[in-house]
C-alpha positions, 0 to 999 in steps of 0.5 A: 692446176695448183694448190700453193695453199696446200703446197700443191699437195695433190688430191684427187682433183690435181691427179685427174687434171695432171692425167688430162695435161699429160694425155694431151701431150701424149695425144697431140702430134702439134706438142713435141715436149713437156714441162712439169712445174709446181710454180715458184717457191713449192714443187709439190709436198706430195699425196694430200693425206687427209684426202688422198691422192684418188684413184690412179687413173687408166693411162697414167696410174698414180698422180695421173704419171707414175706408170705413164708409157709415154713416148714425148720428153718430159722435163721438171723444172723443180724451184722450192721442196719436192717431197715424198710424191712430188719427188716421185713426180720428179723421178717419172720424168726424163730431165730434171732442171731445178732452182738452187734452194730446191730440196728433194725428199722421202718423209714418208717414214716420219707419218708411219707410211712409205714411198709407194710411187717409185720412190723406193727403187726409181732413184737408185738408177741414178744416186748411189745406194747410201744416198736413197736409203739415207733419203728414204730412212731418214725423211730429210731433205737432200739438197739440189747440188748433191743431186746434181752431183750423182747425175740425176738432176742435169742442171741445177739454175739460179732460184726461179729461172728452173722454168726459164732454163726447162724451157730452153732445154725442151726447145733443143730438144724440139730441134731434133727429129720427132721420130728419132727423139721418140725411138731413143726415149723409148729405148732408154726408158725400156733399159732404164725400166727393166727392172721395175717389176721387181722393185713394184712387186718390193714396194707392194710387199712393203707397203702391205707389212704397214698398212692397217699397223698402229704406227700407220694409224698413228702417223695419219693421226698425228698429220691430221692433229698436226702434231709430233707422232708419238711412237712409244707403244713399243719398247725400243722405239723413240717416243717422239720424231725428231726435232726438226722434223716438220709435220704439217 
């Protein structure tokens, strides 16, 4: 399911059918690996908030994905922006392949709220520090060379063949032994996931010293009156966001 109108922003509807996909793929034993794709031009711009995301769903969590113990491959191919939730998205997966033009990025910070699907602590495992926090305190967007470059993307492809190029990707893999591809992605994601506890436990905490706060209020505001935020109720703080920054 799509929404190319809303940038596949996801709503409650997009999260129930990505948990369906995502549990057949678990549950079929004909299906050997997955590819999650946004379509040509968008990956996804994230939670829709002016309906939100829905409710995390019993095996996948948030987005029907983001607490998914999952024992088949799952690759993103990534053509367009990757933003917030969709890039979130893109870090629950195992192997990323992206056009040229894609962008990944956190602008959460620009509508008052902040990445609370991993986004906070997953990416660190592969970028450097500097990079996140540039990502996640900033909300600009990070090109797919850069990413490519620190590991977390395994093939950045000409703009749109990412589908084309995951596909081949997931057929090497589907070469192997189903058994012994099952073990070693459990066993990396085990490592990989081994501090996860903390950084939900930081998220959390974060998430609640916001919630209910006049920035938070004023961020969904201004996103719903497509318009600038207006931060001047404090002295200190700029009064508008930056030029550049989209809102939507």
């Amino acid at each position: 399911m799509l929404r190319h109108d809303k940038r596949n922003a996801i709503d409650a509807q997009m999260t129930a059918a990505l948990s369906a996909a995502f549990d057949r793929l678990d549950d079929d034993p004909t299906l050997r690996c997955g590819i999650l794709t946004g379509g040509e031009t968008v990956f996804c711009a994230g939670t829709d908030l002016s309906q939100g995301a829905g409710e995390p769903t019993q095996r996948g969590g948030a987005y029907g994905l983001i607490h998914r113990q999952r024992a088949k491959p799952l690759i993103a191919a990534v053509e367009g922006p990757a933003l917030g939730g969709g890039f979130e998205l893109v870090l629950a997966c195992d192997l990323v392949v992206a056009g040229q033009s894609a962008a990944f990025g956190l602008p959460e910070v620009g509508h008052g709220v902040i990445p609370t699907c991993g986004g906070l602590f997953r990416g660190s495992a592969s970028l450097p520090l500097a990079l996140m926090k540039r990502m996640a305190l900033t909300g600009l967007p990070v090109p797919a060379a850069a990413l490519e470059r620190h590991g977390l993307i395994a093939e950045v492809v000409a703009d749109g063949t990412a589908l084309a190029a995951a596909l081949a990707l997931a057929l090497e893999i589907c070469a192997n032994s189903p058994l012994a591809v099952a073990a070693v992605l459990r066993a990396m994601n085990d490592v990989a996931g081994a501090d996860d506890e903390a950084g939900w436990a930081a998220t959390d905490a974060a998430l609640q010293s916001i919630l209910g706060s006049p920035d938070h209020r004023e961020g969904i505001t201004a996103f719903l009156e497509k318009r600038r935020p207006r931060w001047d109720r404090r002295p200190g703080l700029p009064a508008h966001a930056p030029e550049g920054r989209e809102t939507r």
